[in-house]
TIMAR-841187 format. One record per atom (N, C-alpha, C): residue in one letter; z, y, x. Coordinates in steps of 0.1 Angstrom, whole numbers, plus 2048, in hexadecimal, padded with zeros to 3 digits. Example, Ala and Ser with C-alpha at 12.3 -4.5 7.8 and 13.67 -1.06 7.14 Angstrom:
# residues 2
A84E7C7884
A84E7D387B
A84E7DF884
S8477EA880
S8477F5889
S84F800881
# end
This chain:
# residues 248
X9C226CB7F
X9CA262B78
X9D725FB80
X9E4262B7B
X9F0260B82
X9F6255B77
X9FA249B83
X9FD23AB7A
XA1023BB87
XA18237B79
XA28230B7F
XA26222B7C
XA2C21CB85
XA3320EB7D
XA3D208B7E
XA43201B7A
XA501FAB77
XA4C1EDB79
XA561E3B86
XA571D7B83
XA621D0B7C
XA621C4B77
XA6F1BBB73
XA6E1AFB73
XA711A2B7C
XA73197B7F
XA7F18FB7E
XA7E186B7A
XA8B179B7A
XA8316DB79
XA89165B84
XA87156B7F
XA8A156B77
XA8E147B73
XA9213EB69
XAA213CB68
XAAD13EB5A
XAB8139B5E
XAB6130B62
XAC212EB6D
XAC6126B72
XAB811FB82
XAB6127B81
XAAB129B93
XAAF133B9B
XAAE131BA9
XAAC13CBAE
XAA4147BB3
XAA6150BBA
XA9915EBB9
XA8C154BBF
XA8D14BBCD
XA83146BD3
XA7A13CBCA
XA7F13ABC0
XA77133BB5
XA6E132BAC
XA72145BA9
XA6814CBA5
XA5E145BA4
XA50143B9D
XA46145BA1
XA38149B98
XA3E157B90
XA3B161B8E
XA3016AB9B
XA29173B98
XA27180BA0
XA20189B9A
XA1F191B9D
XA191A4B9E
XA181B0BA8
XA0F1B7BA2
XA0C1BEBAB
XA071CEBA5
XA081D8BA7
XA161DBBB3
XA241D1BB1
XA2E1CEBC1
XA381C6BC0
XA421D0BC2
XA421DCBBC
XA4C1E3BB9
XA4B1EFBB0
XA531F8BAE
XA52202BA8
XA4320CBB1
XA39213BAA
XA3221ABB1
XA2F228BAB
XA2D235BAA
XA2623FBAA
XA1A242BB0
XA0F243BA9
X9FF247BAF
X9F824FBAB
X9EB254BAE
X9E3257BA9
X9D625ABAF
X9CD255BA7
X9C0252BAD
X9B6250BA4
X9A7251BA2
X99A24CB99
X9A123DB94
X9A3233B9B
X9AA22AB97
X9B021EB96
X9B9218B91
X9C420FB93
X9C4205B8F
X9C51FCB98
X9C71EBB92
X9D51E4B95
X9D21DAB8B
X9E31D9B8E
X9E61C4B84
X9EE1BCB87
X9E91AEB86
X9F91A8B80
X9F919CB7C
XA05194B78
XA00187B7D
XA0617AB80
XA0516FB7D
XA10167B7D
XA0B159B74
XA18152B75
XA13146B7B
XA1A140B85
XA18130B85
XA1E128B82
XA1711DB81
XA1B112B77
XA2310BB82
XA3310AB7E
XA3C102B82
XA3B0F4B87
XA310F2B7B
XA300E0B82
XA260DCB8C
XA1B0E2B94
XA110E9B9C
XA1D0ECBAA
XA190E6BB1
XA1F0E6BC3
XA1C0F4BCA
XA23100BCF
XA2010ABD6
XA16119BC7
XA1C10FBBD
XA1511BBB2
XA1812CBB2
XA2A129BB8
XA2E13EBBC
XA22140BC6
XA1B136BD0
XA1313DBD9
XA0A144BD4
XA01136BCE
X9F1136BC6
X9F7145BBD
XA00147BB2
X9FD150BAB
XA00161BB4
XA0715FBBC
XA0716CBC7
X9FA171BCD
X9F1166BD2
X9E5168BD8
X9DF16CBCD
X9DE16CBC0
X9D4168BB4
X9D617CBB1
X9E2182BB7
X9E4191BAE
X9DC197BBB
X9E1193BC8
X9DA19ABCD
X9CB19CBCF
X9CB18DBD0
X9B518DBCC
X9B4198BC5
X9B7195BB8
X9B11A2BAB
X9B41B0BB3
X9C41B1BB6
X9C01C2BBE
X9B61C7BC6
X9B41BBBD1
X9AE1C2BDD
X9A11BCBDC
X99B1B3BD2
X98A1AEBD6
X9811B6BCD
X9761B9BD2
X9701C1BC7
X96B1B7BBD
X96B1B8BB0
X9661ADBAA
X9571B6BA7
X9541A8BA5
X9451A2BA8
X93A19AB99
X92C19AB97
X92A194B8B
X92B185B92
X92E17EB98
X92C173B9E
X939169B9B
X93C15FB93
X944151B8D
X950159B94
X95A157B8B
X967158B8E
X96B14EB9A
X968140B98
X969136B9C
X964137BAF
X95913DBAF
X951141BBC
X95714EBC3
X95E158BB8
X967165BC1
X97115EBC6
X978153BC2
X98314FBC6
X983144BD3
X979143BD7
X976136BE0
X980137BEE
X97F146BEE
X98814CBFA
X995149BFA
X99C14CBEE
X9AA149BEA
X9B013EBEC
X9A8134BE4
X9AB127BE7
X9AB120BF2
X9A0125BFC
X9A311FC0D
X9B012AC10
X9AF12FC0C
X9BE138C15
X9CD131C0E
X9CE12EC02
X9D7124BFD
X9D9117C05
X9CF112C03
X9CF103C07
X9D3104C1A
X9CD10FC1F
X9D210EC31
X9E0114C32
X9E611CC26
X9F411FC29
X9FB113C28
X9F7108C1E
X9FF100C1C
X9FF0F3C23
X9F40F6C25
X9F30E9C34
X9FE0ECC40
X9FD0FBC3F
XA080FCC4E
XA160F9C4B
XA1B0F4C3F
XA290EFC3C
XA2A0DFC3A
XA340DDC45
XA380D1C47
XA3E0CDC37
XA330C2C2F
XA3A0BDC22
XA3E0AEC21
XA480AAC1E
XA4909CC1B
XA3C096C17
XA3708AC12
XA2F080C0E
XA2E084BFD
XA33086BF5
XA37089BE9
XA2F09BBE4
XA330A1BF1
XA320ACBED
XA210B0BF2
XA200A7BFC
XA0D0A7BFE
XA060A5BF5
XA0C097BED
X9FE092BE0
XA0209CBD5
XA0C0A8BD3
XA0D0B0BCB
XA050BCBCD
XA000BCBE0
X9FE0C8BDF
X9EC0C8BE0
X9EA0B6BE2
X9DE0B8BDD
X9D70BABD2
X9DE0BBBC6
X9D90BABBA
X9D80C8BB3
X9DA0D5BC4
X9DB0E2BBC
X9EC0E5BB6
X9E40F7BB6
X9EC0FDBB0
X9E9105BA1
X9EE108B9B
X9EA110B91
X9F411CB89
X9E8127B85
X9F1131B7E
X9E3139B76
X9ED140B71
X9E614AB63
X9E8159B6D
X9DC15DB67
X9D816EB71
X9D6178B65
X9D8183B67
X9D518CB5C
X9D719EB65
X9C61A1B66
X9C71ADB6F
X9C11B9B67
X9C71C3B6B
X9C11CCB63
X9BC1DAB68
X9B01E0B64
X9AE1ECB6E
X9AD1F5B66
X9B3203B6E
X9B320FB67
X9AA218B6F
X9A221EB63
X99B227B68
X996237B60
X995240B6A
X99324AB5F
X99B259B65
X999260B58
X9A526EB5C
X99F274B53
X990279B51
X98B281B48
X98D27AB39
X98927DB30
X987279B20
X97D273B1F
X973270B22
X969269B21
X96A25CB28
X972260B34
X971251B3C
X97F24BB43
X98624AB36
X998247B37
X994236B34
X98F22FB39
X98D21EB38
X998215B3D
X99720AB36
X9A3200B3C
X9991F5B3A
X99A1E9B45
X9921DBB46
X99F1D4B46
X99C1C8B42
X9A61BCB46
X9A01ADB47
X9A51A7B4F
X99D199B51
X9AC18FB4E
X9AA185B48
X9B7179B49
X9AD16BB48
X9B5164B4E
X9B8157B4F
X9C4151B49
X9C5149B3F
X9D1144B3B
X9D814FB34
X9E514FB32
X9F1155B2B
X9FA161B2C
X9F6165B39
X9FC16EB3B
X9F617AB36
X9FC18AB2B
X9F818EB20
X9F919CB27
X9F21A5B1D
X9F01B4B22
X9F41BBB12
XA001C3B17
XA021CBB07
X9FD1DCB0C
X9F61E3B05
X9F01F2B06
X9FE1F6AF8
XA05204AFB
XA0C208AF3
XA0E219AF7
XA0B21CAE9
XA08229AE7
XA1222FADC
XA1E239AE1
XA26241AD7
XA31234ACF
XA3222DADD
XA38221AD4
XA33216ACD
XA27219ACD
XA2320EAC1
XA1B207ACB
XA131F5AC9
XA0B1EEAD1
XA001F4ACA
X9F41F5AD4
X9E91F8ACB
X9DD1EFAD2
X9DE1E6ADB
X9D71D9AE2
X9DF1D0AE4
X9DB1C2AE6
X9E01B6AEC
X9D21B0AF0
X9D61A9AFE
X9CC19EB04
X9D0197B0D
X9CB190B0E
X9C4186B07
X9CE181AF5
X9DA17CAF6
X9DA17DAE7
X9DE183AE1
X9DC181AD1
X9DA190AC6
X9E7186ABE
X9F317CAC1
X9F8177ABB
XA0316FAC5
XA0D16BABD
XA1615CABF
XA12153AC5
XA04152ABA
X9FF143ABB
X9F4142AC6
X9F214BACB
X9E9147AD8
X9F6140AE6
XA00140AE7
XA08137AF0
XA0712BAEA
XA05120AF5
XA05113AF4
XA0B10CB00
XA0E100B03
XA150F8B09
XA0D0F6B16
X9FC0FAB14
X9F50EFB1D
X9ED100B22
X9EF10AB21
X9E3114B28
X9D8113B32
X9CC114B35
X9C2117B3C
X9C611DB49
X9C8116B51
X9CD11FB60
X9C311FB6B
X9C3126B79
X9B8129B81
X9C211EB8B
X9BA115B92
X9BD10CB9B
X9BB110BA6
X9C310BBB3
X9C010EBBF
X9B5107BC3
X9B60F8BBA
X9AB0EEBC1
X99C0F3BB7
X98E0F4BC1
X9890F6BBA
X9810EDBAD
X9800E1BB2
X9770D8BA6
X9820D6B9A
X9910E1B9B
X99A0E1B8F
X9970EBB88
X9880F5B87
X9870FFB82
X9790FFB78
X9780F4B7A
X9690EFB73
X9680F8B65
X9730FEB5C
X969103B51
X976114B52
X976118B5D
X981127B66
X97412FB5B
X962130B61
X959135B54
X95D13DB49
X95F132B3E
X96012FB34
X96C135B2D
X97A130B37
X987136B33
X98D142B39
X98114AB3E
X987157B46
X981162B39
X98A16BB36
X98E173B2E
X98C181B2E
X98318CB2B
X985199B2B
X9811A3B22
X98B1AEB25
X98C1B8B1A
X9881C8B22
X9811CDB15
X9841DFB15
X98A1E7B10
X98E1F3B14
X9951FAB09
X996206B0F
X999213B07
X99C222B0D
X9AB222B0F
X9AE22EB17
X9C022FB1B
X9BB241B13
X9CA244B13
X9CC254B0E
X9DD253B15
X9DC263B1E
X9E7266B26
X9F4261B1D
X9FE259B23
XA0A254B1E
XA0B245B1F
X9FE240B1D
X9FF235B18
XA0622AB1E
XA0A21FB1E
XA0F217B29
XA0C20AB25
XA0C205B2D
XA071F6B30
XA0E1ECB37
XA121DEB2A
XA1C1D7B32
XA171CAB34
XA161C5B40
XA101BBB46
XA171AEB47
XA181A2B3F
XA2419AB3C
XA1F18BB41
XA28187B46
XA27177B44
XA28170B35
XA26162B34
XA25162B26
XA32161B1B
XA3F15DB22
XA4C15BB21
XA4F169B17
XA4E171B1B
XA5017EB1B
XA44183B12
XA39184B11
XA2D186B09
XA2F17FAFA
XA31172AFD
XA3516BAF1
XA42171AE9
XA4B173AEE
XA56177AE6
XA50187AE3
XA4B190AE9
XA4319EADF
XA3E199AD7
XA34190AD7
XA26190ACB
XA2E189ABF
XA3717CAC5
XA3E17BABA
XA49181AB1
XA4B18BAB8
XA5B198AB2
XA4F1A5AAC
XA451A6AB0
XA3C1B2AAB
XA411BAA9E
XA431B4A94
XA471BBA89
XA551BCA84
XA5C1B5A8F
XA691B5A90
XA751C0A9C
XA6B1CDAA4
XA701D2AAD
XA6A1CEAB9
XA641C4ABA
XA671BEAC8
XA5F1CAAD3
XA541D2ACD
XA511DAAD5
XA5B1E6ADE
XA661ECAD3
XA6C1F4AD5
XA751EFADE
XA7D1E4ADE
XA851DEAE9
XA7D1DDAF6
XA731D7AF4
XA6A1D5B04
XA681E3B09
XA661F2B01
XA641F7B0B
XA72201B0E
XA7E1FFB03
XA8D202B0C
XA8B1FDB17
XA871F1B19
XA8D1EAB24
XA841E8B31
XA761EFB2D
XA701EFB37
XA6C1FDB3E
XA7B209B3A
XA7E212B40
XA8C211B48
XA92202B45
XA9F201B47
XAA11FEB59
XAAC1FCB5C
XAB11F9B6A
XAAC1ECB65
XAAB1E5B78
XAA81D6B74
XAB11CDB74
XABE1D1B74
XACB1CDB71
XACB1CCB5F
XAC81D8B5A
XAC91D6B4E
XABE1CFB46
XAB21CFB4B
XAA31C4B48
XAAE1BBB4A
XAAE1B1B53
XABA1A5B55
XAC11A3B4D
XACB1ABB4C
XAD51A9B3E
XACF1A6B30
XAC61AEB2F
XABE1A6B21
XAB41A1B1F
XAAD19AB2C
XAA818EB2A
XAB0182B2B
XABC182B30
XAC4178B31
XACC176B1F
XAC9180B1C
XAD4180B09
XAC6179B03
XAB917EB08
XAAE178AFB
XAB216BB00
XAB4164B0D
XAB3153B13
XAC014EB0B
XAC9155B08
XAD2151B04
XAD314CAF6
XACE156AED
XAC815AAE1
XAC014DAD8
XAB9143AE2
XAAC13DADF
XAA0147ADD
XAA1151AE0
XA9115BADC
XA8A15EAE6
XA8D15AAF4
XA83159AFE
XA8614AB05
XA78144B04
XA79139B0D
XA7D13AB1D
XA85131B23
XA8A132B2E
XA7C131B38
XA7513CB3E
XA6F13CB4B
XA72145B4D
XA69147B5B
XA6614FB65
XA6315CB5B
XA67165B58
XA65175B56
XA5D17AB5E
XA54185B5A
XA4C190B63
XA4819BB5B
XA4F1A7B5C
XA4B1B0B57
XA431BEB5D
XA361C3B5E
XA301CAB66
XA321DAB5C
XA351E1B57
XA331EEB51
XA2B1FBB57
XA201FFB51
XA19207B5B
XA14214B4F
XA1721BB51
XA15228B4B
XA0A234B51
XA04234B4C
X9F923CB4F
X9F524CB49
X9F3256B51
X9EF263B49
X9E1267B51
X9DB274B50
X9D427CB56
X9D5282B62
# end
């Protein structure tokens, strides 16, 4: 199985790069090949204290832990002390401690590829919250997950907390899918900013633009995500675009 990918990131107009607080993984362009490949998005929630950290730790967990049949909530026990001791070692005002006790939060969405032969070309995916997975074959979408629509973005999403008694129903709202891959296919791994505006342009192009542009320089990504912000047709956040293309 030989897998490329493509990244593409922007804050927010009008933020700068350190503010980000998006992440993915791979954190650059990569070439591989191997039985098989995993690969992660997350977003954190802006109003959540140290959330670029929480959602950075949250891509690499998924890379590097083996998952397990054991509570999402219980694989993560690790993460969350490694969160909470990075953030103890930063000297914070009074303001920014009662913020940082109350957690961090973000949306995760990982996905594994496995396979090479025809019988066993599989893809898994696990999400938390909003961040979306498009499968696209010859151009056309032929999966979405977690949503199959528009109308699955909402104001208030399901997020994975640094703090743990903030995870009480993590259970219940953790998310997963199957599906087969066939050589070509590619896979775009989105925050919801960006997810949202495909599922809602679907019948309107919006696939064929996303994947111009997620063969494009990232100068030129840039340039047209800043015309959609301009536009009103993409809400102003954090952008994350993962593109991952997969053959035999």
């Amino acid at each position: 199985m030989h897998v490329t990918t493509r990244l593409y990131w922007l804050p927010k107009a009008g933020n700068r790069r350190e503010e980000y607080e998006d992440a993915a993984w791979p954190t650059r362009a990569l070439q591989t090949a191997g039985a098989t490949f995993r690969c992660a998005v997350a977003d954190g929630a802006t109003e959540s204290a140290f959330a670029g950290l929480w959602a950075r730790q949250l891509v690499r967990w998924f890379i590097h832990s083996p998952l397990d049949d054991r509570p999402l909530q219980e694989q993560l026990a690790g993460e969350q002390a490694r969160w909470l001791a990075e953030v103890q070692r930063k000297p914070l005002p009074w303001y920014a401690e009662e913020k940082a006790a109350n957690g961090a939060f973000a949306a995760l969405l990982g996905l594994h590829l496995a396979g090479g032969t025809d019988d066993k070309r599989v893809w898994a995916a696990l999400a938390v919250g909003d961040c979306c997975l498009a499968q696209v074959r010859e151009g056309a979408v032929v999966a979405t997950f977690p949503a199959t629509d528009a109308g699955f973005f909402s104001s208030r999403p399901y997020l994975i907390s640094s703090h743990p008694q903030r995870n009480a129903h993590l259970a219940a709202q953790t998310q997963t899918a199957l599906g087969a891959w066939e050589p070509g296919d590619h896979f775009w791994l989105m925050t919801d900013a960006l997810a949202h505006w495909l599922l809602a342009g679907l019948e309107k192009g919006a696939a064929a633009l996303l994947a111009a542009h997620s063969a494009a320089s990232r100068r030129v990504f840039a340039g047209w995500i800043a015309g959609l912000r301009d536009d009103g047709a993409l809400r102003n956040d954090d952008v994350t675009l993962l593109a991952v293309t997969v053959d035999a």
